[in-house]
C-alpha positions as a Markdown table, in Angstrom:
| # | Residue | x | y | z |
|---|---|---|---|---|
| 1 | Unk | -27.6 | 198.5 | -74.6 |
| 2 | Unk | -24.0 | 198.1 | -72.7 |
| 3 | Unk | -24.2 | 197.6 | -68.8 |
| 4 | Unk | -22.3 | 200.0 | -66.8 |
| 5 | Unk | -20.6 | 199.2 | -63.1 |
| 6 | Unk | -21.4 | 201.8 | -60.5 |
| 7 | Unk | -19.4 | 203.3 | -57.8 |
| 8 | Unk | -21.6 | 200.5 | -55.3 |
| 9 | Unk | -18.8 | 197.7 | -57.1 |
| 10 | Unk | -17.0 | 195.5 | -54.3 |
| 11 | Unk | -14.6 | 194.7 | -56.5 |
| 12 | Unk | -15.1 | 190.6 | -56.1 |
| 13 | Unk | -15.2 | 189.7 | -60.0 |
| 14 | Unk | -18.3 | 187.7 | -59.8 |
| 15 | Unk | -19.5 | 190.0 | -63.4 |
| 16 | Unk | -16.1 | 189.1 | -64.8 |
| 17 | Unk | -16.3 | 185.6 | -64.3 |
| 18 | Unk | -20.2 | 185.6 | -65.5 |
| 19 | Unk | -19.6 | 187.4 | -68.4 |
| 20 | Unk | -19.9 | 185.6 | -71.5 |
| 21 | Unk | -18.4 | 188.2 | -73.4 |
| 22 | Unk | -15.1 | 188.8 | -71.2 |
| 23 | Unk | -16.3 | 193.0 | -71.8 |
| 24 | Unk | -15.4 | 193.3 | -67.9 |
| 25 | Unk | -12.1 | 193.9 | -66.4 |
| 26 | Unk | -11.0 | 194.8 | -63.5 |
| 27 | Unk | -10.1 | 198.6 | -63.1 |
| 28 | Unk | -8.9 | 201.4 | -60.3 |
| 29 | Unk | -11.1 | 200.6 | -57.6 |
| 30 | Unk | -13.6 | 198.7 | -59.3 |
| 31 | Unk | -14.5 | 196.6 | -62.4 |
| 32 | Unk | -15.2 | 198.3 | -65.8 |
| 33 | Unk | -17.0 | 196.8 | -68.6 |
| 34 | Unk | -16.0 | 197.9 | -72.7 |
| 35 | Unk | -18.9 | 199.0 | -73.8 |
| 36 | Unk | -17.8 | 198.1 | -76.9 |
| 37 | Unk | -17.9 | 194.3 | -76.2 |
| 38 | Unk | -20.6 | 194.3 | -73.7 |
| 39 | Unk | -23.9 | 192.5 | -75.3 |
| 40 | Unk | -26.4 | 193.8 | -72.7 |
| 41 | Unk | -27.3 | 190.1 | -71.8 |
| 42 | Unk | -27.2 | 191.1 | -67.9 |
| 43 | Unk | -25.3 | 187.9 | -66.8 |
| 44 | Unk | -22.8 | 190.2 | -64.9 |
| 45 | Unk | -26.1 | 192.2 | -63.3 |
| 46 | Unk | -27.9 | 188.8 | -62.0 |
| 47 | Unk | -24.9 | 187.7 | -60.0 |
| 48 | Unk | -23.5 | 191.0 | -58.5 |
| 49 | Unk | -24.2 | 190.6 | -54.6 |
| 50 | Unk | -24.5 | 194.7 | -54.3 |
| 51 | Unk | -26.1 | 195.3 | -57.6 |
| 52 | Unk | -23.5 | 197.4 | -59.1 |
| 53 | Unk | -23.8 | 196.2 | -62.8 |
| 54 | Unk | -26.5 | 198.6 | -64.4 |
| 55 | Unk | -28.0 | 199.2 | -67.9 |
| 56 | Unk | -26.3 | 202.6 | -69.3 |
């Protein structure tokens, strides 16, 4: 199942730069991930520092 990025995103880019996919970019006001794209490994979710990256 694709991860999702919640409203808690900080907008640092550590799920970008974790993601093995590239699925996340960065978006207006926070990252977005292309569901599309996204492999629901969870990369992005183990280094977010607030937790943001979520399974949808």
């Amino acid at each position: 199942m694709a991860y999702v990025i919640s409203d808690d995103c900080i907008s640092c880019g550590a799920c970008a730069d974790a993601c093995p996919c590239s699925a996340i970019s960065e978006g207006d006001g926070k990252y977005v991930i292309d569901a599309d794209t996204c492999a629901g490994c969870g990369a992005c979710a183990d280094v977010c520092p607030v937790g943001a990256p979520q399974e949808g």
